[in-house]
C-alpha positions as CSV (number, residue, x, y, z in Angstrom):
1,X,0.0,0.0,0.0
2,X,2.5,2.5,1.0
3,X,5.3,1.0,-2.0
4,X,5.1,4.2,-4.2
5,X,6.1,6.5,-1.1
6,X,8.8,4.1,-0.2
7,X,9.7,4.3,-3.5
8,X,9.6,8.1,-3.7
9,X,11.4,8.7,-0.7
10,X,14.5,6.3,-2.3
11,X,14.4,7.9,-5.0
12,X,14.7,11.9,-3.2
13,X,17.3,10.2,-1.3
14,X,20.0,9.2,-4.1
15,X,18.9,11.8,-6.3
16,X,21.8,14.7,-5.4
17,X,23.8,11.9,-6.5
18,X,22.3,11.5,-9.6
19,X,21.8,15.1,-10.1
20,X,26.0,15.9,-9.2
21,X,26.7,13.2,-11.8
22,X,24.8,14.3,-14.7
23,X,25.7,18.2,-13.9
24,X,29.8,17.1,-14.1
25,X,29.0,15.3,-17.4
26,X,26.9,17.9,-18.9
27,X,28.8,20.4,-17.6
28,X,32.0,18.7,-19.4
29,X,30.0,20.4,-22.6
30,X,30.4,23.9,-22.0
31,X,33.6,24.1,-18.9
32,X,37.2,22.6,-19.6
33,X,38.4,23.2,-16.1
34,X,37.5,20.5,-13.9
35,X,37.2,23.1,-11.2
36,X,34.3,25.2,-12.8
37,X,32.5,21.8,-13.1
38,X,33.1,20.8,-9.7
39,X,31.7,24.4,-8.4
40,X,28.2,23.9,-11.3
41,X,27.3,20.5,-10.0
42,X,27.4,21.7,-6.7
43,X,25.7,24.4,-7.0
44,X,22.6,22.6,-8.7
45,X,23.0,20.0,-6.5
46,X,22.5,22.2,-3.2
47,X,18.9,22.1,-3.2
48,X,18.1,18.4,-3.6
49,X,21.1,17.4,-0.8
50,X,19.0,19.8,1.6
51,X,15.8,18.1,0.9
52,X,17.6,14.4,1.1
53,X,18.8,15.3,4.2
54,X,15.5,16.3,5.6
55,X,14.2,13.0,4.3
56,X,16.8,11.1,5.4
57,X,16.6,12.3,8.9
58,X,12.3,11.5,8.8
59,X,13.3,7.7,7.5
60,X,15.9,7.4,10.1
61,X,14.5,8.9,13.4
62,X,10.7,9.0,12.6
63,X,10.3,12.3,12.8
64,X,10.8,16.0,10.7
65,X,13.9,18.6,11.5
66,X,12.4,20.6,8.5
67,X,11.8,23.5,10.9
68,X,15.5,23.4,12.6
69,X,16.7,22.9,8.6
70,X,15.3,25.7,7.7
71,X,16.7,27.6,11.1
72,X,19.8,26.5,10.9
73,X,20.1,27.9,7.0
74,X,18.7,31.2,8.2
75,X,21.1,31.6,11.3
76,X,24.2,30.5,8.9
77,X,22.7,33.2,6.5
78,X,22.9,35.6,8.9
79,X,26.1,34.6,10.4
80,X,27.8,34.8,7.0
81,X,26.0,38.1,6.3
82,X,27.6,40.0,9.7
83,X,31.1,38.3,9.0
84,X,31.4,39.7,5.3
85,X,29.6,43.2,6.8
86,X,32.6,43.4,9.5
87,X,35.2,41.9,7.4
88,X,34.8,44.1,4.3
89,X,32.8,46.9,5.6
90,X,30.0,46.8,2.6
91,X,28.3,43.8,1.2
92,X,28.5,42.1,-1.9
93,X,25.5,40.3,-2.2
94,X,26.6,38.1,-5.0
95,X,30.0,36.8,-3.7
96,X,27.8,36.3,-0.4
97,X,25.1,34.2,-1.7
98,X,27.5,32.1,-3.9
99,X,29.7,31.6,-0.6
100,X,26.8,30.8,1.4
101,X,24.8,28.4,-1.2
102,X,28.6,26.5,-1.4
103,X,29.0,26.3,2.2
104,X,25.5,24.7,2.5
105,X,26.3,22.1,0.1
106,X,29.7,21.3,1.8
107,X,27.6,20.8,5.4
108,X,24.9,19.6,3.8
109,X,27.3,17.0,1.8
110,X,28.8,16.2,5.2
111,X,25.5,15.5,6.9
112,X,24.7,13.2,4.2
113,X,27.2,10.6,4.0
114,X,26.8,10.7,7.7
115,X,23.4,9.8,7.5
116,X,24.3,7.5,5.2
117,X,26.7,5.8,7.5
118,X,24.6,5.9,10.3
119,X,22.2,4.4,8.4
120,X,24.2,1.6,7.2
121,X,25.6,0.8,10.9
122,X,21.7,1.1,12.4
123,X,20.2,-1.6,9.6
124,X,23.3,-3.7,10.2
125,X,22.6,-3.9,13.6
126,X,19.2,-4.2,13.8
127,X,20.1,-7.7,11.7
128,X,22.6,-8.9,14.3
């Protein structure tokens, strides 16, 4: 009964991958540095690790950190906002946003494979 959202929820889950993959090789196209490639995929991949993460966390422990997600994203927001404001004295909104959308997928990249892990170790216990 509930196979299609088992099935969804998979598929949300490995989807940055998928998404990261195809932007490197698309990207391959249009960018010869390998760097400039590196810095598209992640940036289109952002958005789907932040919602795979929030599923993750819902198949794992039952229950929805949407809200502190979302907090934490605007706190870091802020945070990086005030930082650039006292480093530089005037903001640059652009360098800003592409600094903060990168950071997000580094954290967010982090709290994935750890999840993943964690995920791993819990089902292989739960066996033995």
């Amino acid at each position: 009964m509930f196979d299609w959202l088992t099935n969804s929820t998979a598929i949300i889950i490995v989807l940055p991958v998928i998404i990261f993959i195809l932007t490197m090789l698309l990207s391959g196209f249009r960018f010869r540095k390998t760097q400039r490639r590196i810095m598209l995929s992640a940036d289109v991949s952002t958005i789907f690790l932040i919602i795979a993460v929030h599923f993750f966390m819902m198949v794992l422990f039952n229950k929805s950190f949407l809200l502190y997600i979302l907090l934490f994203l605007f706190i870091l927001g802020i945070v990086i906002v005030v930082i650039a404001a006292k480093k530089e004295g005037e903001i640059q909104y652009r360098k800003i946003i592409r600094g903060y959308w990168r950071l997000c997928f580094f954290i967010f990249a982090l709290l994935y494979v750890a999840l993943y892990l964690y995920g791993i170790i819990y089902s292989l216990i739960l066996q033995f």
